[in-house]
C-alpha positions, 0 to 999 in steps of 0.5 A: 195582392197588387192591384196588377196582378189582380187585373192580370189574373182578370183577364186570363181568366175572361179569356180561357172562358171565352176560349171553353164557349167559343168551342162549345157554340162551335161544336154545337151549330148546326148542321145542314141537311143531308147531301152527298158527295164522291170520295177519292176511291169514287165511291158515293158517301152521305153526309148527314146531321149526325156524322159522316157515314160510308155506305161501300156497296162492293168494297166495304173492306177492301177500298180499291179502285173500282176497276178492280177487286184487290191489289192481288188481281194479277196473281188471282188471274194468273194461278186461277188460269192455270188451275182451270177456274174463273178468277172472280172465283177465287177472288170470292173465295178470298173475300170469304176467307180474309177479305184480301189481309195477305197477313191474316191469321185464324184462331186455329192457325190458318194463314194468309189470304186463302187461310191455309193450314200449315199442315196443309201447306207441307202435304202439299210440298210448300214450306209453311213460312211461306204462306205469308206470301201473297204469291205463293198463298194463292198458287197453294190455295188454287192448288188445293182447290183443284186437287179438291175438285178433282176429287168430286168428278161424280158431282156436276156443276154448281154442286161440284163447286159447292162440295169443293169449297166444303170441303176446303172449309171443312175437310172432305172426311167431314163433307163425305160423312155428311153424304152417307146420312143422305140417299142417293143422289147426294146434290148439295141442297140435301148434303149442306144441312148436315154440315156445320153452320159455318161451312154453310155459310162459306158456301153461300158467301163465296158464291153470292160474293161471285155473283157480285164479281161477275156483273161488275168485273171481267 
């Protein structure tokens, strides 16, 4: 080998192993104490020595403006007013269902932001491929919501609320069986032990996801 390219290969070799530490002590600096900062949807985020972290208090997956919920809020309003019931609601219904994926799909078939049942969606009169459909997912599923209300006139209140939207998860023949295994008056607190755990849960979330709704939005 010539005593050039002897020298070359030297050199080309100093410098890809200067490049490998270069980025080695790069990547090893440290890093300064914790501190925050305001991000572009305005919300605070920390940054620490370890990573970079968001701690969303409201909208962990659902990054909208502050003002308001969801991109869908028109069309929350809109129907939620026509069926006679407040639209924080039924946004907390939506968080519970899909939080706000108008594409939503669950493993037994339910579709969309409100994840109805396309057997549901033709007993009701809506065609199934329409369920996609922000505008018309939301105008079934308050729909539905009401009928089901309507059905539970002997409840009162929350607890009318609360069979509405078991019945909603669960079906009502289901929420109806689990009231003949309780005496008379069957309130909820005595009804929802005999439900299955996770229409229990649907319950709870939508009305804890309300009472969020309600201090911060009007």
């Amino acid at each position: 080998m010539s005593s050039g390219k002897f020298s070359l290969l030297i050199f080309l070799a100093l410098t890809i192993g200067c490049s490998f530490d270069t980025g080695k002590q790069v990547a090893e600096k440290p890093v300064k104490d914790v501190s925050t900062k305001i991000d572009s949807t305005g919300i605070m985020k920390k940054i620490d020595s370890a990573s970079v972290k968001l701690k969303y208090e409201l909208f962990l997956f659902n990054p909208v403006k502050a003002r308001q919920i969801s991109q869908y809020d028109h069309l929350i309003k809109k129907y939620s007013r026509r069926f006679g019931f407040d639209w924080r609601l039924i946004a907390a219904q939506i968080f519970a269902e899909s939080r706000f994926r108008a594409n939503a799909r669950s493993h037994v078939g339910a579709i969309g932001l409100m994840q109805i049942m396309p057997g549901t969606a033709k007993h009701l009169g809506i065609d199934p491929n329409l369920l996609l459909t922000p505008e018309h997912n939301i105008s079934l599923g308050c729909l539905y919501d009401w009928r089901l209300f309507r059905l539970w006139k002997e409840k009162k209140g929350k607890d009318r609320l609360a069979f509405t939207f078991a019945s909603y998860n669960a079906g009502r023949r289901k929420v109806l069986r689990a009231g003949s295994r309780v005496p008379q008056p069957r309130s909820w607190i005595g009804v929802a032990p005999y439900l299955p755990r996770e229409t229990r849960r649907y319950v709870s979330k939508i009305f804890n996801q309300y009472t969020v709704y309600k201090k911060k939005f009007f």
